[in-house]
C-alpha positions as CSV (number, residue, x, y, z in Angstrom):
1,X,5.4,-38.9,-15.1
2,X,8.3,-36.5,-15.0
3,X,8.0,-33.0,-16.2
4,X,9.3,-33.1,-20.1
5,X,10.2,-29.6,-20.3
6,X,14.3,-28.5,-19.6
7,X,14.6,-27.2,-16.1
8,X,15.5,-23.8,-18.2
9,X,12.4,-23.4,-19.4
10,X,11.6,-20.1,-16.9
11,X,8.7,-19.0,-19.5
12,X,5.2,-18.4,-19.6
13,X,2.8,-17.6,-22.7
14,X,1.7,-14.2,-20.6
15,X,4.9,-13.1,-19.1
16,X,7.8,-14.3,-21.5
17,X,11.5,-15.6,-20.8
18,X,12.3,-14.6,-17.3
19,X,15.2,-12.1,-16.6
20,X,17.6,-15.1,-15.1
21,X,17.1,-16.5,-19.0
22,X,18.0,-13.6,-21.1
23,X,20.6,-12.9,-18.8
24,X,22.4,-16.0,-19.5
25,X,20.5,-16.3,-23.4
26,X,23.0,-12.6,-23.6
27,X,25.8,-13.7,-22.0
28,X,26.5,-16.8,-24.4
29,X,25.8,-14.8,-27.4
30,X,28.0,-12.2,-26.9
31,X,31.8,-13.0,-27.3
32,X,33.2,-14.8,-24.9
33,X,36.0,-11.2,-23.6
34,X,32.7,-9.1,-23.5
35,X,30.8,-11.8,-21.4
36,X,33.9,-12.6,-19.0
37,X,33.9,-8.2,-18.3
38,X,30.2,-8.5,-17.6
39,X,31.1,-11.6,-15.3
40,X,33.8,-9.8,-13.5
41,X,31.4,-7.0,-12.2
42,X,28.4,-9.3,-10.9
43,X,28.2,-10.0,-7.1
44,X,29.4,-13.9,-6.2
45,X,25.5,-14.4,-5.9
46,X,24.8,-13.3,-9.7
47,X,27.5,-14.9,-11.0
48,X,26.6,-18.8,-9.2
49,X,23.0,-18.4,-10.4
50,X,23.7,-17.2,-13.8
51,X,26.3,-19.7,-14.4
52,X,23.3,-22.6,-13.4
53,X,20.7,-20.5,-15.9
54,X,23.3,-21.0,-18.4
55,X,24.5,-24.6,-18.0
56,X,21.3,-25.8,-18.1
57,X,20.1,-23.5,-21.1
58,X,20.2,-26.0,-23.6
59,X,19.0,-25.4,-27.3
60,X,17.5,-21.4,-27.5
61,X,15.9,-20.5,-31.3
62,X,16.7,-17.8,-33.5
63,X,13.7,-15.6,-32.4
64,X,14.2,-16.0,-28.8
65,X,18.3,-14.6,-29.0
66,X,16.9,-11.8,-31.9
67,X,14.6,-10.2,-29.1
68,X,16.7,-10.6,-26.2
69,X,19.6,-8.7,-28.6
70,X,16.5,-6.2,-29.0
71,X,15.6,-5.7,-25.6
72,X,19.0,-5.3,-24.2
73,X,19.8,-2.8,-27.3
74,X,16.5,-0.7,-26.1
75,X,17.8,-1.0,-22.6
76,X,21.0,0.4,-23.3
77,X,20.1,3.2,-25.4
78,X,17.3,4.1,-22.7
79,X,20.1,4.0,-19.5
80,X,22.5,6.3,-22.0
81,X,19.9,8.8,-22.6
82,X,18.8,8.8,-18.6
83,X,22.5,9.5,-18.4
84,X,23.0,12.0,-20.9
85,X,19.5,13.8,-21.3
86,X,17.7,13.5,-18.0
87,X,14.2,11.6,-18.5
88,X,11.9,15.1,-20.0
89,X,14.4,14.9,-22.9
90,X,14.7,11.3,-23.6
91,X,11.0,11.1,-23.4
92,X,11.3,13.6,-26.0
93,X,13.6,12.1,-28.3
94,X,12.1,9.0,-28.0
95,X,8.6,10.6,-29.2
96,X,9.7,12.7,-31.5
97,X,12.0,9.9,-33.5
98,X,10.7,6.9,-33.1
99,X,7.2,5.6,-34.8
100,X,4.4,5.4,-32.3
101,X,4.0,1.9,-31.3
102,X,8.2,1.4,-30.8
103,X,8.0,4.7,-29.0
104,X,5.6,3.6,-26.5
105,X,6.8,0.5,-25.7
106,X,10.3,2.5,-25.3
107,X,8.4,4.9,-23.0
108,X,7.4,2.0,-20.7
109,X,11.1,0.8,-20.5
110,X,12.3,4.2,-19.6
111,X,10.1,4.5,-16.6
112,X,11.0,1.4,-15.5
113,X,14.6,1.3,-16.3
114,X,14.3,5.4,-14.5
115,X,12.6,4.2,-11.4
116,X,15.1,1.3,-11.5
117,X,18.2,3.4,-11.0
118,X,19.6,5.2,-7.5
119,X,18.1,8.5,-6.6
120,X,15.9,8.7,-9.7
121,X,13.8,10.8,-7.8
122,X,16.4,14.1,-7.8
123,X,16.3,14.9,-11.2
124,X,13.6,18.3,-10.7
125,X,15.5,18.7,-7.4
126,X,16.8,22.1,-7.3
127,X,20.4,22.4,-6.7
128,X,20.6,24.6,-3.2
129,X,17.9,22.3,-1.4
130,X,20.7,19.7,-2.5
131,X,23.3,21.6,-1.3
132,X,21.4,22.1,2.0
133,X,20.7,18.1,2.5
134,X,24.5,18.0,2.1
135,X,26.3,20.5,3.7
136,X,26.9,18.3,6.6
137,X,27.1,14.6,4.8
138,X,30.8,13.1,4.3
139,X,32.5,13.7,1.1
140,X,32.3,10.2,0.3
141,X,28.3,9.9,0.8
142,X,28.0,13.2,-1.5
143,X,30.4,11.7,-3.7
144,X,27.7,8.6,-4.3
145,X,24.5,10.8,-4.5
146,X,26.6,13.3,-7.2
147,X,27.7,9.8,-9.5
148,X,24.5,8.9,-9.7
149,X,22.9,12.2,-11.1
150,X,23.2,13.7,-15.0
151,X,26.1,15.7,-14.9
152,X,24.7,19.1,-15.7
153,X,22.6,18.9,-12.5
154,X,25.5,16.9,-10.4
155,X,27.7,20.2,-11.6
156,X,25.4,22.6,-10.6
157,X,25.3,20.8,-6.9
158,X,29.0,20.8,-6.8
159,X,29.9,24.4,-7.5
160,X,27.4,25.0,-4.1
161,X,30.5,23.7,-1.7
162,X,33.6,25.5,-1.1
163,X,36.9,25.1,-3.2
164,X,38.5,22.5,-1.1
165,X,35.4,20.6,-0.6
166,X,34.8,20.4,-4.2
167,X,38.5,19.0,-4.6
168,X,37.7,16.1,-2.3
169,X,34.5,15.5,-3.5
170,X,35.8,15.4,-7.1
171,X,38.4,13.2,-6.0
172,X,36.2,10.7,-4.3
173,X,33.6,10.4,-7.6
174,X,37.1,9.1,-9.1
175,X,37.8,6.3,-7.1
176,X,34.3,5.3,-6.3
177,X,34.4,1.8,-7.4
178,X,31.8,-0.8,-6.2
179,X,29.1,0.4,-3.8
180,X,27.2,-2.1,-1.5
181,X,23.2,-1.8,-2.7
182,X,22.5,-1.8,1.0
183,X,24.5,1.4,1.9
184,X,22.9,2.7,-1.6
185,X,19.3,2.1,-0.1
186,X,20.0,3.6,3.5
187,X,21.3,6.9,1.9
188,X,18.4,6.9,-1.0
189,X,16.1,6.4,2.5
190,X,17.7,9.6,3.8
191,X,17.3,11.7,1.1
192,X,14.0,10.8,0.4
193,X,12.9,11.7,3.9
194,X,14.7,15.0,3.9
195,X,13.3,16.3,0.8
196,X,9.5,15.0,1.8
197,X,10.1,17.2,4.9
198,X,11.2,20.2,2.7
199,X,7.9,19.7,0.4
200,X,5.8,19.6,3.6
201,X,7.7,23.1,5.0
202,X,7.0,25.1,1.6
203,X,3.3,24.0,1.4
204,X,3.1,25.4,5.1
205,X,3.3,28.9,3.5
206,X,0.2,31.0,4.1
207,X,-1.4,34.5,3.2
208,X,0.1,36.4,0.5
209,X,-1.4,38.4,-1.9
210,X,-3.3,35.8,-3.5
211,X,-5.0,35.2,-0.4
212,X,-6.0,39.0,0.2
213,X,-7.3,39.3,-3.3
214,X,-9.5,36.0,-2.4
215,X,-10.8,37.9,1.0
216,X,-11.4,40.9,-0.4
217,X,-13.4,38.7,-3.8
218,X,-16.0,38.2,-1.4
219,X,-16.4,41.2,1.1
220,X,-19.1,43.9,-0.4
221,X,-17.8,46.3,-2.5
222,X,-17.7,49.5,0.1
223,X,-15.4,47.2,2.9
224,X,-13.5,46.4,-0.2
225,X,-12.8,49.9,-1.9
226,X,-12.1,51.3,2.1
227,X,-9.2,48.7,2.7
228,X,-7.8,49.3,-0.9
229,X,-7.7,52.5,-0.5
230,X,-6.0,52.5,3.2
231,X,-3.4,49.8,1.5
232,X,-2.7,52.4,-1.1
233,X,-2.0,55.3,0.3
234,X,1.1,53.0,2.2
235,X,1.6,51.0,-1.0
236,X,0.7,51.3,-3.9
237,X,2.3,48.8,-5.8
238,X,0.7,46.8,-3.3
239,X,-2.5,47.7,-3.9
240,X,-2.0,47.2,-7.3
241,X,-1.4,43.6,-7.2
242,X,-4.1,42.9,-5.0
243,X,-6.5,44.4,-7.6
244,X,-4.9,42.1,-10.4
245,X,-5.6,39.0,-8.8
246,X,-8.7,40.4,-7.6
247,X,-11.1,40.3,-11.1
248,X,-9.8,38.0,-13.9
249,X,-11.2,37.8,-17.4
250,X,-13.2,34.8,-16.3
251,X,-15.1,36.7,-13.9
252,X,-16.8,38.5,-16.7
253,X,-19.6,36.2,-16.3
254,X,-20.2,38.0,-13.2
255,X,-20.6,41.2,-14.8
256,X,-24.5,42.0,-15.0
257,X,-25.8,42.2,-18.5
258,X,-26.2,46.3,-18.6
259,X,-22.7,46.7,-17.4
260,X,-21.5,44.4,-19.6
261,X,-23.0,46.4,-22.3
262,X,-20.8,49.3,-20.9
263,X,-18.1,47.2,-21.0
264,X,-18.6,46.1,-24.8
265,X,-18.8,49.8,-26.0
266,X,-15.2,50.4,-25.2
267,X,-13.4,46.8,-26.4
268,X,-12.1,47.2,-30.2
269,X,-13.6,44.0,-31.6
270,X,-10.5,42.4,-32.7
271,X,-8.9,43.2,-29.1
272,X,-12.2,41.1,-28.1
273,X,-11.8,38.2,-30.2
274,X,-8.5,37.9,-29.2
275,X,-9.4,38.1,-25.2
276,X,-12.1,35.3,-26.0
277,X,-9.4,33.1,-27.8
278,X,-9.0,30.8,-25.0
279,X,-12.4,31.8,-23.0
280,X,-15.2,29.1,-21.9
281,X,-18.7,28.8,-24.3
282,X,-20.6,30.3,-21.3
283,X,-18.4,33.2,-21.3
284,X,-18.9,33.5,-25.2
285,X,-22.5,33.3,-25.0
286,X,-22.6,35.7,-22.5
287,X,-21.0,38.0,-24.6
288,X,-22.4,37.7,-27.8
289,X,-25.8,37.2,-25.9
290,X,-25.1,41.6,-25.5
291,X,-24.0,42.5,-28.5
292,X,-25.7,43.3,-31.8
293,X,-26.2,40.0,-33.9
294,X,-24.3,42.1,-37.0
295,X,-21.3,42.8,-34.0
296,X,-21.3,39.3,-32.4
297,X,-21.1,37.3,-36.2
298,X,-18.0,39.7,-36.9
299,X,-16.6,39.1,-33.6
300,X,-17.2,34.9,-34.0
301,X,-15.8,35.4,-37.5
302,X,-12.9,36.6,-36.5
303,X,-12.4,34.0,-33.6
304,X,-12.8,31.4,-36.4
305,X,-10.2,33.0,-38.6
306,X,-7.6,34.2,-36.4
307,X,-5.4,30.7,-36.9
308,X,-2.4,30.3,-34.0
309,X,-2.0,32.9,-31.5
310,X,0.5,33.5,-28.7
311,X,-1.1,33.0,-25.4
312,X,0.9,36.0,-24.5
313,X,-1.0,37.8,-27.2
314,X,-4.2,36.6,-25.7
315,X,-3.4,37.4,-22.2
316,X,-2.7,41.2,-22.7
317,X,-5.8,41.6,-24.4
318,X,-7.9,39.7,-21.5
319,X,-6.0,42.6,-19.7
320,X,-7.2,45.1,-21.5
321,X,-11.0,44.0,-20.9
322,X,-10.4,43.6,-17.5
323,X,-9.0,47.0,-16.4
324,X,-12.2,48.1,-18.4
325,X,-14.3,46.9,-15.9
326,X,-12.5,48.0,-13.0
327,X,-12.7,51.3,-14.0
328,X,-16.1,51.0,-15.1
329,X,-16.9,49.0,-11.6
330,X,-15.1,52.3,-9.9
331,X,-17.4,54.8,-11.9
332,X,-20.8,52.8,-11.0
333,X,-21.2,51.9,-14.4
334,X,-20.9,47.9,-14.0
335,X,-22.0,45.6,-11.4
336,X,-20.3,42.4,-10.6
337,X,-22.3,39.6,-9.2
338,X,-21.8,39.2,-5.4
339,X,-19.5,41.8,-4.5
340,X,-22.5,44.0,-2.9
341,X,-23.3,46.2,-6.0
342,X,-26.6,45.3,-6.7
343,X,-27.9,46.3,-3.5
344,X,-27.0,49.9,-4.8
345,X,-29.6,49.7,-7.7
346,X,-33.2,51.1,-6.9
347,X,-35.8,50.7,-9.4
């Protein structure tokens, strides 16, 4: 027994109407100028198997043609704002416009309509590594890559060549016309390679100051305070961001109870509750843990009261404590778990 269904019948209860079928379910319901323009910029290949979809389409429901219309609305109004906005905005907009369940689904059309499109992938590439990939390329190859990115960032590129390159460039976006996928794909290939080689160079870099303050974390305190103080009498605004990488606020749990005590007698308590804003529940405890129970209750209460802060706000005062403790450190008066100062106690 033959198969009853229409040989247009490219649908599945899981997947839906295939994308041959609302092609050619869109193409008869627009007007018959729009669909002939449409027509006239598919490849010979489209246009014979679309032209099949659609001859043997038969009877479609009023549903079906309402939510391709949909779909190819949500498409359209996703490639504009790829265009237009760049993919961080029109995420954006989409969230911040749309009701939740229309704004994911919009979401998951934007990543695939973004991944979808030629050189997706440059979008958070900065400008002079772009220049650099295409100092040497031919106008016409830069000409593609620039067509094909928003125009605030395919600007930005431009402005990196010389006058009379940017003439010719310019001059080539203009009469661009069709593009072969194939040559499309070899020069996407190229890029891609250049700028994994460029991300494999910058995570090369070593040492830094980052790395000293990390060495010098876990020397004992008298190697430490010698090398400081040779660095310092070169540099001292080297020395000086060594030592600010060296102890952060977290650290503080380090910090042995007496010293911490020290440490307490000198922090304002609103400057405190501020610094422990953002801080971890062992940190907290710690604190509170050497304070007064009348100190620590005003200190929580404020913490519970203080609403919004700027994390700027709450970094200065985390800077504040800190410098506290390096100068306390430096006077003997705090000891900081593994960095060789409890071997200076005696009982």
């Amino acid at each position: 027994m033959s198969d009853p269904r229409p040989r247009n019948a490219t649908t599945s209860p899981s997947r839906g109407p295939s994308g041959l079928r609302k092609a050619a379910i869109l193409l008869v319901t627009l007007p018959a100028e729009t669909s002939a323009l449409v027509f006239q910029s598919l490849s010979e290949d489209d246009m014979e198997r679309i032209s099949q979809e659609i001859a043997h389409l038969g009877p479609v429901d009023r549903q079906e043609t309402v939510e391709v219309l949909e779909e190819f609305k949500d498409t359209a109004t996703v490639q504009q704002m790829l265009r237009e906005g760049g993919f961080d905005n029109a995420i954006e907009l989409i969230r911040s416009s749309l009701p939740e369940e229309k704004a994911n689904r919009l979401v998951r059309l934007l990543n695939a309509q973004r991944q979808s499109m030629p050189f997706y992938f440059l979008e958070h590439t900065e400008a002079d590594v772009m220049v650099t990939f295409l100092q040497e390329e031919h106008p016409q190859t830069i000409a593609l890559i620039l067509s094909y990115m928003p125009p605030s960032n395919a600007a930005e590129v431009l402005t990196g060549f010389p006058p009379e390159r940017q003439v010719e460039i310019v001059r080539r976006i203009a009469t661009l016309g069709h593009t072969s996928p194939e040559a499309i794909k070899r020069v996407e290939a190229g890029l891609q390679k250049f700028l994994a080689t460029q991300a494999f160079e910058e995570r090369q870099e070593v040492g830094g100051v980052k790395t000293v303050s990390e060495i010098l974390n876990v020397l004992d305190r008298s190697t430490e305070r010698a090398i400081l103080e040779t660095i310092e009498e070169d540099d001292n605004e080297l020395a000086e961001d060594i030592k600010k990488l060296m102890f952060v606020f977290d650290d503080l749990v380090l910090v042995d109870d007496r010293g911490m005590q020290n440490v307490l007698r000198e922090i304002a308590n609103e400057v405190l509750a501020l610094a422990l804003k953002t801080a971890s529940d062992e940190l907290k405890e710690k604190i509170f843990r050497n304070m007064s129970a009348r100190a620590a209750e005003t200190v929580q209460s404020e913490i519970e009261f203080m609403g919004p802060v700027r994390i700027t706000d709450v970094e200065a005062a985390q800077s504040q404590v800190v410098e506290v403790v390096r100068r306390l450190e430096e006077a003997g008066d705090v000891v900081i778990s593994g960095r060789g100062g409890e071997t200076d106690l005696v009982e």
